[in-house]
Gaussian input, Z-matrix of N, CA and C with variables (Angstrom, degrees):
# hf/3-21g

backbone

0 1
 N
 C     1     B1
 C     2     B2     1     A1
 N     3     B3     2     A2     1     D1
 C     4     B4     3     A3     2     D2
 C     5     B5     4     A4     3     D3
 N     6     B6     5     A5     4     D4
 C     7     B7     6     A6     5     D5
 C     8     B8     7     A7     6     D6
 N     9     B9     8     A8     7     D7
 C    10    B10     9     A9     8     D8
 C    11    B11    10    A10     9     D9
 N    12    B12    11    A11    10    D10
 C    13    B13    12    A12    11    D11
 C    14    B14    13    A13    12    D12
 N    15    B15    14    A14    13    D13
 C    16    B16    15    A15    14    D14
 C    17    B17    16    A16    15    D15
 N    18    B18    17    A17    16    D16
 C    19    B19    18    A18    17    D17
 C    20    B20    19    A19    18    D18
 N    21    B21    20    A20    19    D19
 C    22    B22    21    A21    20    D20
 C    23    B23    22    A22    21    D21
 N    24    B24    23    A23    22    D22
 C    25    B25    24    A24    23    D23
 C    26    B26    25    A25    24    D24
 N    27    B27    26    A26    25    D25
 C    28    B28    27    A27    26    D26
 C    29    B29    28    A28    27    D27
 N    30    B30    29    A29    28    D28
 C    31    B31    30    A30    29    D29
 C    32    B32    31    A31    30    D30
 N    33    B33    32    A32    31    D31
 C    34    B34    33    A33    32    D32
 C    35    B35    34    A34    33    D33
 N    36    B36    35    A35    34    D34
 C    37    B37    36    A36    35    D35
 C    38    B38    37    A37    36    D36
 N    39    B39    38    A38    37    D37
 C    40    B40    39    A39    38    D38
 C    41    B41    40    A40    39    D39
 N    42    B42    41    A41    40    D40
 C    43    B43    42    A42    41    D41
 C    44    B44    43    A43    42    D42
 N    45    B45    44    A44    43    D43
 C    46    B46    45    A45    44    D44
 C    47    B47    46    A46    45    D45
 N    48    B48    47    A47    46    D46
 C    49    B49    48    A48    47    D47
 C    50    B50    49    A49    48    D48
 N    51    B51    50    A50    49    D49
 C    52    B52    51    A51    50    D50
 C    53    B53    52    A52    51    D51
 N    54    B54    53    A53    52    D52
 C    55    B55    54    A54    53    D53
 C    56    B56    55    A55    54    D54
 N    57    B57    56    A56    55    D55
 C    58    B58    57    A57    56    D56
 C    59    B59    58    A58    57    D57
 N    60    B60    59    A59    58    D58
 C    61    B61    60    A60    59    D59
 C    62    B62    61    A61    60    D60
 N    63    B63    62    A62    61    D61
 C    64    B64    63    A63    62    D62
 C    65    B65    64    A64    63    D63
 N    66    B66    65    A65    64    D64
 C    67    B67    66    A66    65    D65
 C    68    B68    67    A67    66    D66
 N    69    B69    68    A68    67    D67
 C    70    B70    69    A69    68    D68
 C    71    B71    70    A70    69    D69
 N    72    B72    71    A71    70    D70
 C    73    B73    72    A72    71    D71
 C    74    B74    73    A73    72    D72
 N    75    B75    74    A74    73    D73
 C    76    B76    75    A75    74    D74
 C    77    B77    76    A76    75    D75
 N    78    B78    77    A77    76    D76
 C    79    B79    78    A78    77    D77
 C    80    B80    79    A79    78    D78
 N    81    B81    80    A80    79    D79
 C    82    B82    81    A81    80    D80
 C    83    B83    82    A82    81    D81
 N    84    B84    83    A83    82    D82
 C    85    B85    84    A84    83    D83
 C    86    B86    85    A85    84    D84
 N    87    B87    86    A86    85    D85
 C    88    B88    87    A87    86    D86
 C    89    B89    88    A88    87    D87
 N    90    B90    89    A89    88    D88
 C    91    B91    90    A90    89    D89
 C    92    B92    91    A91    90    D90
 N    93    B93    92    A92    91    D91
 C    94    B94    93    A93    92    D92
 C    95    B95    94    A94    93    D93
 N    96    B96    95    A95    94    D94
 C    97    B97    96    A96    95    D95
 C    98    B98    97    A97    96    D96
 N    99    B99    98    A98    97    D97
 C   100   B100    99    A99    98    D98
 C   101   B101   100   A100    99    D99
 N   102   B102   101   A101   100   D100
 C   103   B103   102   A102   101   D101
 C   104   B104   103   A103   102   D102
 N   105   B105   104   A104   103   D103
 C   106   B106   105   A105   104   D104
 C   107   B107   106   A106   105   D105
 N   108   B108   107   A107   106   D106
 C   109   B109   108   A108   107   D107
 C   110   B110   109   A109   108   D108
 N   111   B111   110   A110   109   D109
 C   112   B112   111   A111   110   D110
 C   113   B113   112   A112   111   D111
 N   114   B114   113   A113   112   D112
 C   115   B115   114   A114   113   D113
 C   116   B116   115   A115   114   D114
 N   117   B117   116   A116   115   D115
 C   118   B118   117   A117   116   D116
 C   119   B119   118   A118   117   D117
 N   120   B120   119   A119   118   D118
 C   121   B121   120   A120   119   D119
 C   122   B122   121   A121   120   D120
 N   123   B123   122   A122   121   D121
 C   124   B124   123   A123   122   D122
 C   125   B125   124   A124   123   D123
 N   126   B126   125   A125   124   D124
 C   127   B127   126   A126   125   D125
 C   128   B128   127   A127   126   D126
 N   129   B129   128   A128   127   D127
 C   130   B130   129   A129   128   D128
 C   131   B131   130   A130   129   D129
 N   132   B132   131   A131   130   D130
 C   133   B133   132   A132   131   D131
 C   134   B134   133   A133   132   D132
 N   135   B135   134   A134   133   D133
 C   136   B136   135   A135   134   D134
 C   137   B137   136   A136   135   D135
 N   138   B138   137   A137   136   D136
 C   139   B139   138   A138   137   D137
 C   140   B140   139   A139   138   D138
 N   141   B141   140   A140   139   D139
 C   142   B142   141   A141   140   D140
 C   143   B143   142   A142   141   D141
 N   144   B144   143   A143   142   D142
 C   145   B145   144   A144   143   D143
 C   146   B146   145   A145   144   D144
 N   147   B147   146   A146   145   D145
 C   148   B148   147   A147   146   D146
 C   149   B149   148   A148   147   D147
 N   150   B150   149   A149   148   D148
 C   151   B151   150   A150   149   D149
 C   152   B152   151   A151   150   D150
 N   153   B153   152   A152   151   D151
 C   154   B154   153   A153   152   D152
 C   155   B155   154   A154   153   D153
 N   156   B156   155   A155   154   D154
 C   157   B157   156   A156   155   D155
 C   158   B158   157   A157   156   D156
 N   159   B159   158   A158   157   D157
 C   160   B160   159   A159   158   D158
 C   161   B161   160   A160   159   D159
 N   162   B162   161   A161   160   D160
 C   163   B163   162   A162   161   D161
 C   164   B164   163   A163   162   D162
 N   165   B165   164   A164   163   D163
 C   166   B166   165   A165   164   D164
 C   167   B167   166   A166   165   D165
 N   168   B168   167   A167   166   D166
 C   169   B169   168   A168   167   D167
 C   170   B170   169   A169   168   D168
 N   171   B171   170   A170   169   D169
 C   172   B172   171   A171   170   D170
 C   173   B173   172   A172   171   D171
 N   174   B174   173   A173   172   D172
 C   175   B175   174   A174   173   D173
 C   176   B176   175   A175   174   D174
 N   177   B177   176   A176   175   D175
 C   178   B178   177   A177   176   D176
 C   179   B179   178   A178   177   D177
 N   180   B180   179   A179   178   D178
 C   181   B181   180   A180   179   D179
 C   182   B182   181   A181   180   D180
 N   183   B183   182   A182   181   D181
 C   184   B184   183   A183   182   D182
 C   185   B185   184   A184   183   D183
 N   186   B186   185   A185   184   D184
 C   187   B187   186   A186   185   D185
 C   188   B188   187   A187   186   D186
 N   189   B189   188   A188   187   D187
 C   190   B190   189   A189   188   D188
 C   191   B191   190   A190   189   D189
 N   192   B192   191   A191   190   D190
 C   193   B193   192   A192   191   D191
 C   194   B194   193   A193   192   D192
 N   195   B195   194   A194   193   D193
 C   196   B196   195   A195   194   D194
 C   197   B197   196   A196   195   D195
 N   198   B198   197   A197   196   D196
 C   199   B199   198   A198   197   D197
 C   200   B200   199   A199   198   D198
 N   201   B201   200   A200   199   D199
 C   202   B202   201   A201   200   D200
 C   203   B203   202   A202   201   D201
 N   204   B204   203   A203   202   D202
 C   205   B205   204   A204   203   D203
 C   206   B206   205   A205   204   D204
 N   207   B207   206   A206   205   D205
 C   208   B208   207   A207   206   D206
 C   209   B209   208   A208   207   D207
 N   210   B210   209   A209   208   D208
 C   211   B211   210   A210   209   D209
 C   212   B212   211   A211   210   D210
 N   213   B213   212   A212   211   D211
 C   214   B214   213   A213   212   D212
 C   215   B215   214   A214   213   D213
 N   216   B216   215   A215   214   D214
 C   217   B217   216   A216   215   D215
 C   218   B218   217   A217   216   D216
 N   219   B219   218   A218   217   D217
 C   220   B220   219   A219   218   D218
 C   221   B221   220   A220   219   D219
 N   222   B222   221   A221   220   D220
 C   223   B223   222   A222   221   D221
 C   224   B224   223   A223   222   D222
 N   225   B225   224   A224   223   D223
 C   226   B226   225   A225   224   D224
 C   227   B227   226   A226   225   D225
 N   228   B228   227   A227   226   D226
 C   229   B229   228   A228   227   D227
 C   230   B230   229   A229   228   D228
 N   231   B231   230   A230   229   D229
 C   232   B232   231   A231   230   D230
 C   233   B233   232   A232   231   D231
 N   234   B234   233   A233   232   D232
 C   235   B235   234   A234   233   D233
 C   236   B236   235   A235   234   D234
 N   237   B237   236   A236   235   D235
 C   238   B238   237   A237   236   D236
 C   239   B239   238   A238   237   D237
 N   240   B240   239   A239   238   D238
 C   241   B241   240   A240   239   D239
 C   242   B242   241   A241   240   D240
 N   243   B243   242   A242   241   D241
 C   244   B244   243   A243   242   D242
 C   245   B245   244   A244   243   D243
 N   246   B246   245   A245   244   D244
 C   247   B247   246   A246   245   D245
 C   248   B248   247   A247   246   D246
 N   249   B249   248   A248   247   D247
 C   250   B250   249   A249   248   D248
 C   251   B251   250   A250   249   D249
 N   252   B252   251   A251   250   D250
 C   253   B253   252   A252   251   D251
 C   254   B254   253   A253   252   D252
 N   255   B255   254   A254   253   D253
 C   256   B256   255   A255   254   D254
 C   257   B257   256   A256   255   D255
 N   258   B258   257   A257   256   D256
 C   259   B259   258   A258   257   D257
 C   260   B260   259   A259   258   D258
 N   261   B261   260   A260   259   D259
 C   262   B262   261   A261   260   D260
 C   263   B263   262   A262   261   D261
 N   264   B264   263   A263   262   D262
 C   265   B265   264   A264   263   D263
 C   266   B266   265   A265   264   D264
 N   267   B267   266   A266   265   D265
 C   268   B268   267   A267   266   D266
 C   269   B269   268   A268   267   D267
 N   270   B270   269   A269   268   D268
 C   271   B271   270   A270   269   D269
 C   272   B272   271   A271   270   D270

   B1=1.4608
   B2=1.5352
   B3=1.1440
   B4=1.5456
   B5=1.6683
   B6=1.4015
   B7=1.5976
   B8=1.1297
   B9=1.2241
   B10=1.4133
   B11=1.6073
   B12=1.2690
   B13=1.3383
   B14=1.5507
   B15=1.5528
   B16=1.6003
   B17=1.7385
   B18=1.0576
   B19=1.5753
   B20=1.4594
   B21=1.4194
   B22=1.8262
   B23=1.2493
   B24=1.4601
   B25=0.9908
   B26=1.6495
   B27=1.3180
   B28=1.9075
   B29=1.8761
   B30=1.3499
   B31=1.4674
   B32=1.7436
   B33=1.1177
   B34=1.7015
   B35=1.3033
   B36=1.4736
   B37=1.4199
   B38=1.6871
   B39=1.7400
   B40=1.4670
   B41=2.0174
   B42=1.2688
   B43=1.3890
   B44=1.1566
   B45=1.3786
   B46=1.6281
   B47=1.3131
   B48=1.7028
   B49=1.0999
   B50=1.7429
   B51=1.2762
   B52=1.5575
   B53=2.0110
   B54=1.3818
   B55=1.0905
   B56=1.2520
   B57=1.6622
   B58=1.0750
   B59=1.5698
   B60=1.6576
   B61=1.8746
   B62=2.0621
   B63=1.1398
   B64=1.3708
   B65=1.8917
   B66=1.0005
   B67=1.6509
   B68=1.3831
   B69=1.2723
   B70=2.2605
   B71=1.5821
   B72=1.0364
   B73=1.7326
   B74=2.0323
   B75=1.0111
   B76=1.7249
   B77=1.4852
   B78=1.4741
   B79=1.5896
   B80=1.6267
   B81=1.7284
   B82=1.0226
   B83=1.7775
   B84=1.3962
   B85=1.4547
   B86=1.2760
   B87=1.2817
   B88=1.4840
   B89=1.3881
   B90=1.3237
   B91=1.8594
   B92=1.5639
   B93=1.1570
   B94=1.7777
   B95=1.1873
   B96=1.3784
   B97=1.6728
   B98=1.4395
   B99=1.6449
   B100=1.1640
   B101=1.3633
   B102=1.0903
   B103=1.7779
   B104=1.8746
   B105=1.0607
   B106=1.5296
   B107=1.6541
   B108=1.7832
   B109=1.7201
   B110=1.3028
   B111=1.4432
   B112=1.6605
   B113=1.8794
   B114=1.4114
   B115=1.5451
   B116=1.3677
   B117=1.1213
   B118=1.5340
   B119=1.6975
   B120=1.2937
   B121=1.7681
   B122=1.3912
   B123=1.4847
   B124=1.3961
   B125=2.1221
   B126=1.2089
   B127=1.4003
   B128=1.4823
   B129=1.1690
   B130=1.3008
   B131=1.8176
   B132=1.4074
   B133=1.3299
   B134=1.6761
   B135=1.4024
   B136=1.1719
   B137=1.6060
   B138=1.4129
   B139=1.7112
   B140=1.7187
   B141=1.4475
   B142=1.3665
   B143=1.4548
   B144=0.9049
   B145=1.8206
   B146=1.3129
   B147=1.7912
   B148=1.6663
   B149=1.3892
   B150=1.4806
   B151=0.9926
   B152=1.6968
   B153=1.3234
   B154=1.6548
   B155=1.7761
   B156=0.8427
   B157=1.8818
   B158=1.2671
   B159=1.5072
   B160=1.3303
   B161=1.6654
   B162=1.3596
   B163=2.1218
   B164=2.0682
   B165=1.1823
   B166=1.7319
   B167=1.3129
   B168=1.5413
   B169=1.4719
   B170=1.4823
   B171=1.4400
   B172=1.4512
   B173=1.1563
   B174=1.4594
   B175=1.7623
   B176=1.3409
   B177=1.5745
   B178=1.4461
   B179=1.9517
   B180=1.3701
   B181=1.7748
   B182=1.7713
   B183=1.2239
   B184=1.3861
   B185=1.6750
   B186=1.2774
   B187=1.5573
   B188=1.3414
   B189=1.4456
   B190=2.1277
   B191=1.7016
   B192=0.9327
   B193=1.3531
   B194=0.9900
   B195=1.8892
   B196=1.5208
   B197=1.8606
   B198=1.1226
   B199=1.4506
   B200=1.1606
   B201=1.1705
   B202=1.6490
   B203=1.5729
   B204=0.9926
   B205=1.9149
   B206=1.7983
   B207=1.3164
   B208=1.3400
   B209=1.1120
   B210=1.2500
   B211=1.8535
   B212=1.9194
   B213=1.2040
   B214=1.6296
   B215=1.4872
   B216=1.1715
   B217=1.6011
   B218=1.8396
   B219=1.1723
   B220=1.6881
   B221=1.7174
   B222=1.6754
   B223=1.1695
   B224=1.3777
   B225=1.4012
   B226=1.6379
   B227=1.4286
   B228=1.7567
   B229=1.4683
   B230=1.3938
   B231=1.3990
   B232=1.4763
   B233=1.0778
   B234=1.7423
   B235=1.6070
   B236=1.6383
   B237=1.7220
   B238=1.7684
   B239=1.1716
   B240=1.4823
   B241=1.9902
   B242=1.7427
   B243=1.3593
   B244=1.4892
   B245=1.4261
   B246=1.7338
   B247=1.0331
   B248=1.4525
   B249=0.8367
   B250=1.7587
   B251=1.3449
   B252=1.5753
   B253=1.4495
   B254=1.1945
   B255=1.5735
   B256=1.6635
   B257=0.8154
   B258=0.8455
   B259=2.4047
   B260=1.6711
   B261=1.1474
   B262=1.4423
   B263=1.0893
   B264=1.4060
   B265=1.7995
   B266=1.5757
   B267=1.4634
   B268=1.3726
   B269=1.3678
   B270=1.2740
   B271=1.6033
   B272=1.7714
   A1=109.33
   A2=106.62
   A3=121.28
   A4=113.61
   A5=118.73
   A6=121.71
   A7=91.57
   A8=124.01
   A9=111.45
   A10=123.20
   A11=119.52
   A12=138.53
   A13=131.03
   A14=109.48
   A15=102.59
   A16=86.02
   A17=127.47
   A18=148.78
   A19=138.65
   A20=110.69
   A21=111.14
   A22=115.80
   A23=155.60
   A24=147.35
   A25=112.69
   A26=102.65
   A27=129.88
   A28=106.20
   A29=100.46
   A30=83.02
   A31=123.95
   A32=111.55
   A33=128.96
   A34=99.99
   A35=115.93
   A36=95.39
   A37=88.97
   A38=104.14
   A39=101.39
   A40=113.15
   A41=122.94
   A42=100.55
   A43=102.01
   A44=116.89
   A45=117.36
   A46=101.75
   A47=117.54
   A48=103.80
   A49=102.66
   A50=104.02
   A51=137.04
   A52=117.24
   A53=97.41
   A54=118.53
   A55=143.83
   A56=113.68
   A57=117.45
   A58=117.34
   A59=91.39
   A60=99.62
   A61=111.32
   A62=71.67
   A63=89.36
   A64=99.25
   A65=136.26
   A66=121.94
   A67=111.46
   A68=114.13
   A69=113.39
   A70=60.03
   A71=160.31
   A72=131.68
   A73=83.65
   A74=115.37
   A75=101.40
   A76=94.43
   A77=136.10
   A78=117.91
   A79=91.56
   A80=106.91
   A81=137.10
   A82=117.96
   A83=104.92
   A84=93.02
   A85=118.89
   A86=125.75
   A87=130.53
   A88=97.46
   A89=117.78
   A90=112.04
   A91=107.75
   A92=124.76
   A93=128.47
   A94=110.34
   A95=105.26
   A96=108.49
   A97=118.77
   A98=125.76
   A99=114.87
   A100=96.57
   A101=109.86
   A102=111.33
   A103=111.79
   A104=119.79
   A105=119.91
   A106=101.29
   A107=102.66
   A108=101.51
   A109=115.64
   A110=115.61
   A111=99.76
   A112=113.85
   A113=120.30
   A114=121.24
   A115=103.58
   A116=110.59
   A117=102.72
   A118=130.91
   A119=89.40
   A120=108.14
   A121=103.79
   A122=114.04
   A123=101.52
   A124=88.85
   A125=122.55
   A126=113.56
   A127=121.78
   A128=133.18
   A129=131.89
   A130=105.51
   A131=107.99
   A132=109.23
   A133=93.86
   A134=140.11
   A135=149.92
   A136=89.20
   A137=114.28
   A138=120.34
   A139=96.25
   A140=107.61
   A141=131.60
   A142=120.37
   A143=100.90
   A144=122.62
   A145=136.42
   A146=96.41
   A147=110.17
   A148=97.01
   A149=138.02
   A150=151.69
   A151=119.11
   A152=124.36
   A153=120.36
   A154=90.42
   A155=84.06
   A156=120.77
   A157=124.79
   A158=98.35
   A159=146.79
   A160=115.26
   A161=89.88
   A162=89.67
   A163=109.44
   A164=90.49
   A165=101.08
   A166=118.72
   A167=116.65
   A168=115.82
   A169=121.27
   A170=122.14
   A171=123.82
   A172=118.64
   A173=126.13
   A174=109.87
   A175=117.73
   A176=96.40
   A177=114.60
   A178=130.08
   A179=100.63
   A180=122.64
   A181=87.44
   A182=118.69
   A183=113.52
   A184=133.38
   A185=130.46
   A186=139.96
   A187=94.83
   A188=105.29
   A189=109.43
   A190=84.48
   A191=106.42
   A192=146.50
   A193=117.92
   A194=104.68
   A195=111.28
   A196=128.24
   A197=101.79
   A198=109.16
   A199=127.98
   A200=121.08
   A201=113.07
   A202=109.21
   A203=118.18
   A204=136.68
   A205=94.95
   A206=125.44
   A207=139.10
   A208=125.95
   A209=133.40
   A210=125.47
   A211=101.12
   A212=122.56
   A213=124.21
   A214=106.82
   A215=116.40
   A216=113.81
   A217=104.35
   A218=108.18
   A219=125.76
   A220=104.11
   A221=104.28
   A222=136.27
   A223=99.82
   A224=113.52
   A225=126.88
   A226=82.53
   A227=100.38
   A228=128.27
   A229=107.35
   A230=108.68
   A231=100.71
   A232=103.85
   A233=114.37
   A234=124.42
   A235=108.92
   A236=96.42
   A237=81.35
   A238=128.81
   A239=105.54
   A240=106.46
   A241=87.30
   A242=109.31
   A243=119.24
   A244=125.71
   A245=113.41
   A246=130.13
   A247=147.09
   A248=133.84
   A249=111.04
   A250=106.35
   A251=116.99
   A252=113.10
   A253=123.03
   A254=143.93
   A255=155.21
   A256=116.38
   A257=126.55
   A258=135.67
   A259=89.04
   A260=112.11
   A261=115.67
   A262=123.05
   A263=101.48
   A264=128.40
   A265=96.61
   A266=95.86
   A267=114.83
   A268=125.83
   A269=144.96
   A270=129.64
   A271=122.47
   D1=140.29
   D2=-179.05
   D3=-67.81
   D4=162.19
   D5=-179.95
   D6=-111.59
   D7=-16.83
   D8=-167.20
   D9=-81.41
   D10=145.60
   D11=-163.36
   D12=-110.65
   D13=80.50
   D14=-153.96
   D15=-94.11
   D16=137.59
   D17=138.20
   D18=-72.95
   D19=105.35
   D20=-168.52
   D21=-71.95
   D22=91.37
   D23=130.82
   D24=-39.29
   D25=133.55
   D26=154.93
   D27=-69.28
   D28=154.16
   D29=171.31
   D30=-84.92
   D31=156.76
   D32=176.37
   D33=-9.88
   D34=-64.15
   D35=-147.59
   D36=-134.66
   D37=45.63
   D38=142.27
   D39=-53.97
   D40=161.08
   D41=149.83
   D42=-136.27
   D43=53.38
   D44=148.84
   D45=-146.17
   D46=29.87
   D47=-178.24
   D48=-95.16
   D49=-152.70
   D50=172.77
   D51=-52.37
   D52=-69.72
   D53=158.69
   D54=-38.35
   D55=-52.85
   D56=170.60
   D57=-90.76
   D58=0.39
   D59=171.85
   D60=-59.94
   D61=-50.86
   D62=-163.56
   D63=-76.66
   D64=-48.22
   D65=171.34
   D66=-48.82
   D67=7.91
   D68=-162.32
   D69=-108.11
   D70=53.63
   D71=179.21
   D72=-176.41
   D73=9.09
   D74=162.61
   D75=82.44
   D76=2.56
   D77=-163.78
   D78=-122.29
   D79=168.14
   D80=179.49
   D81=-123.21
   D82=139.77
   D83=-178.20
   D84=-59.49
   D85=-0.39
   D86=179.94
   D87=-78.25
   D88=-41.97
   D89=-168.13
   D90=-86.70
   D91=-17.07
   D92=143.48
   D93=-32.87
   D94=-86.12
   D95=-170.95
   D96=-66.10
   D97=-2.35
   D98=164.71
   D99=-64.64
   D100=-79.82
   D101=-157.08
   D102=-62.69
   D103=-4.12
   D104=170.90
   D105=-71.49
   D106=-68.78
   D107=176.59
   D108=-54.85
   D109=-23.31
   D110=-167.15
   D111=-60.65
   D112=141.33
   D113=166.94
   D114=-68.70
   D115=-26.20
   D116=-179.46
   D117=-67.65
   D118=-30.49
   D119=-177.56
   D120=-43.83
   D121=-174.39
   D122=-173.42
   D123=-150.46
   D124=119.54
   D125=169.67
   D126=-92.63
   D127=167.23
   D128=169.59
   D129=-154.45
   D130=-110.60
   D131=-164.53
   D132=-166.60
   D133=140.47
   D134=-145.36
   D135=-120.82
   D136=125.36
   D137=-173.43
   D138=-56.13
   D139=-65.86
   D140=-179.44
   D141=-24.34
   D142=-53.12
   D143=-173.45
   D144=-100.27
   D145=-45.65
   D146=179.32
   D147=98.47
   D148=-36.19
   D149=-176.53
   D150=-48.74
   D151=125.73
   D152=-168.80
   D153=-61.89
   D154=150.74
   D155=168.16
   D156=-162.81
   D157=130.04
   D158=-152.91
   D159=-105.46
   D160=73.87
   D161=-177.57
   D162=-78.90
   D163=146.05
   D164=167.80
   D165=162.40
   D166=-164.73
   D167=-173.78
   D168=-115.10
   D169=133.98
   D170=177.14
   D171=-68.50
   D172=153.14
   D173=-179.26
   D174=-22.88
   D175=-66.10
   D176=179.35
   D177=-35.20
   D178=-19.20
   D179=164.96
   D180=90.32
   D181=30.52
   D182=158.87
   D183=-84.25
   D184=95.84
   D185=-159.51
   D186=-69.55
   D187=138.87
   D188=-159.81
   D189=-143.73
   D190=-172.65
   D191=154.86
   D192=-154.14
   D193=136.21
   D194=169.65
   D195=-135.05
   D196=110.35
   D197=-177.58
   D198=-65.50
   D199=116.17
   D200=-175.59
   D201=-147.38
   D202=174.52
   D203=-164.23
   D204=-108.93
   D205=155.91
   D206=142.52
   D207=-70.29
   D208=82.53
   D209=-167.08
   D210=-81.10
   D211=-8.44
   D212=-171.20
   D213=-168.63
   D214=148.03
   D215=173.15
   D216=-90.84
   D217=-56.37
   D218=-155.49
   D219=-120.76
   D220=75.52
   D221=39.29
   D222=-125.31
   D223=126.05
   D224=-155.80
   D225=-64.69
   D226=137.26
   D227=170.89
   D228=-129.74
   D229=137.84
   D230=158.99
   D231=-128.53
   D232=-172.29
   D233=166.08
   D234=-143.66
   D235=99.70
   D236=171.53
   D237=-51.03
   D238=152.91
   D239=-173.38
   D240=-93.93
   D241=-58.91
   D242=170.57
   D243=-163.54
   D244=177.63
   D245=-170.90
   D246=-134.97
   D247=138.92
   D248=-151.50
   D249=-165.86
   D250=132.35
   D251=174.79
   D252=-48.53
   D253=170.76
   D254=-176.71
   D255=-157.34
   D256=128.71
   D257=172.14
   D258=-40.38
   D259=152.65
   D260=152.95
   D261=-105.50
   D262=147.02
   D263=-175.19
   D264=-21.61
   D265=135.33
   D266=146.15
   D267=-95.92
   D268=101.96
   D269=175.52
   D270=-64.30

């Protein structure tokens, strides 16, 4: 199985796509794929949805969450649905 990590973007200026989901929410596909590639991020499962979500920080040190679907395992693809800043963890 592959490590590698392909991500579906919609185009720019779908406006029901992917993309412009996530600019209605202050983010950029750049701050997606920070916290998707990051090792640091942390995934789980979204109460709401069932849907994986993907918490972490954008270059910028902004704490997001990002929801997205599995479209393939090998070579694992996804497609965020969306994305949105979050308080960060309290321990």
């Amino acid at each position: 199985m592959s490590n590698e990590l392909i991500v579906v973007w919609d185009l720019p200026d779908d406006p029901q796509g992917n993309v412009q989901h996530i600019a209605q929410h202050g983010l950029t596909v750049d701050d997606v794929e920070d916290v998707l590639y990051s090792r640091d991020s942390v995934t789980s499962f979204s109460r709401s949805s069932g849907q994986p979500i993907t918490f972490g920080y954008t270059t910028g040190g902004e704490h997001i969450a990002v929801v997205w679907e599995l479209v393939a395992a090998d070579p694992r693809t996804i497609y965020p649905i969306t994305a949105y800043a979050v308080p960060e963890a309290r321990d």
